[in-house]
N, C-alpha and C positions, 0 to 999 in steps of 0.2 A: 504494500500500500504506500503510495505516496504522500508525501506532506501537504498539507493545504496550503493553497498563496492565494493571494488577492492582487486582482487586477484593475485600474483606475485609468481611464483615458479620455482626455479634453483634450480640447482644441483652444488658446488664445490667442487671440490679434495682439500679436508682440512679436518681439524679434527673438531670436537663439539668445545672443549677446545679455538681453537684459531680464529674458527668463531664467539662464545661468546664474545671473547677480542676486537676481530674488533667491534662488535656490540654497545662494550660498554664500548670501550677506547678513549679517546679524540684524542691519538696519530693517530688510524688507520681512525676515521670517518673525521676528517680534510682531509684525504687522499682523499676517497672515495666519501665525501657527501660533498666534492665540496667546502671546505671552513670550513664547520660546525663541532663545538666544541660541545660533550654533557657530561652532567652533572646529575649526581645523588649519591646518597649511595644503589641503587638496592635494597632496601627495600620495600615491598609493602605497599602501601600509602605515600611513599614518592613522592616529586619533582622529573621530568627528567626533564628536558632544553638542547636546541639546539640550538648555538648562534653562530655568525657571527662577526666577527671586533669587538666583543665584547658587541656586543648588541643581546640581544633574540631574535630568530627568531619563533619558537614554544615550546610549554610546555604542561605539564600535570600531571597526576600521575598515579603514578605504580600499575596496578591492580595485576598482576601475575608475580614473577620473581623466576623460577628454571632454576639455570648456569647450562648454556651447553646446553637448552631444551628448554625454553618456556620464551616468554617475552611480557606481556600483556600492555598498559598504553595509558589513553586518550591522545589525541592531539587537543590543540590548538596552529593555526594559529596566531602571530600576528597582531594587524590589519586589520582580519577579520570582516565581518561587515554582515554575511549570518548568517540569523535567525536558532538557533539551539533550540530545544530540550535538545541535551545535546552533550558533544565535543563526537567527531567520537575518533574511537580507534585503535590502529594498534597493532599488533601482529604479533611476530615474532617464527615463530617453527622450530627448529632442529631437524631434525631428519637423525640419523647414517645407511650409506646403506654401511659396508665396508670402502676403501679408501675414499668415498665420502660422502657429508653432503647435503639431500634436506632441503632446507631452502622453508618456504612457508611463504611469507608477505599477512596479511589481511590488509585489511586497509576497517574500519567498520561507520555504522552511518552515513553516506555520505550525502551529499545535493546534487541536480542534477549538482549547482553550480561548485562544487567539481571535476569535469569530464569536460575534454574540450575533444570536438571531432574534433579537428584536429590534424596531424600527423607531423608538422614540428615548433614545439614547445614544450619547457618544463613545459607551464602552464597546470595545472591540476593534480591531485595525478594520475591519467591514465596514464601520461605523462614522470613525475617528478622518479617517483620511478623506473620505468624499467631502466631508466637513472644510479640511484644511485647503484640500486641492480649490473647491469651489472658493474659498476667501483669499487663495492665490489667485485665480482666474479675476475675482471681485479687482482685486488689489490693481492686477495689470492695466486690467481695460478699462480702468472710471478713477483709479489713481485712490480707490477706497477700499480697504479690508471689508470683510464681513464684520457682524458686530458680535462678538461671544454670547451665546447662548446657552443657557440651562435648561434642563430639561428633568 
């Protein structure tokens, strides 16, 4: 049996270049992912970090990083406590259609854990990510994040 992943793909009116900088600016993912700071030198095997009030919230390292195009790196969870094999992975792919950028989010290595199947919540990367991606997409094309939501 395979691992579960989740799949996310939009389309926004923006360029490679400055969907890259959203990706993997602190300035614009504060905006976007709702609070969260991240952190690296984009070198592969180095550290990412995504931190909160100043405390880590997840981390990993960078398996694949070509700016403007492709961004591979494990993710762990803080505080997670789901028996792993090894941390799930997310990736991030650019790709240029004209004025517009499909962006397609994996999010890989999954535990069933990982997926909540209800719809009026942000727990689960099911859940969590169409959230963040949509208030990247907000952020790009109207120059506004989404506004945090509870639920």
């Amino acid at each position: 049996m395979t691992d579960p992943s989740f799949i996310y793909v939009t389309y926004i009116a923006t360029t490679p270049e400055k969907l890259w900088e959203a990706l993997t600016s602190s300035d614009f993912t504060e905006k976007y992912f709702f609070g969260s700071r991240i952190e690296s030198d984009w070198r592969e095997g180095s550290t990412i970090a995504y931190s909160r009030n100043g405390q880590i919230t997840d981390h990993g390292q960078i398996v694949t990083c070509v700016p403007n195009r492709l961004l591979s790196f494990t993710w762990n969870m803080v505080g997670d406590k789901t028996p792993r094999e090894q941390p799930s992975r997310v990736t991030f792919e650019l790709k240029p259609m004209g004025s517009t950028v499909k962006l397609t989010l994996r999010h890989e290595n999954l535990s069933p854990a990982d997926l909540v199947d209800k719809d009026d919540t942000f727990v689960g990367l099911n859940n969590g990510w169409p959230a963040i991606m949509s208030s990247l997409k907000s952020l790009l094309e109207t120059g506004a994040a989404l506004p945090a939501v509870a639920l």
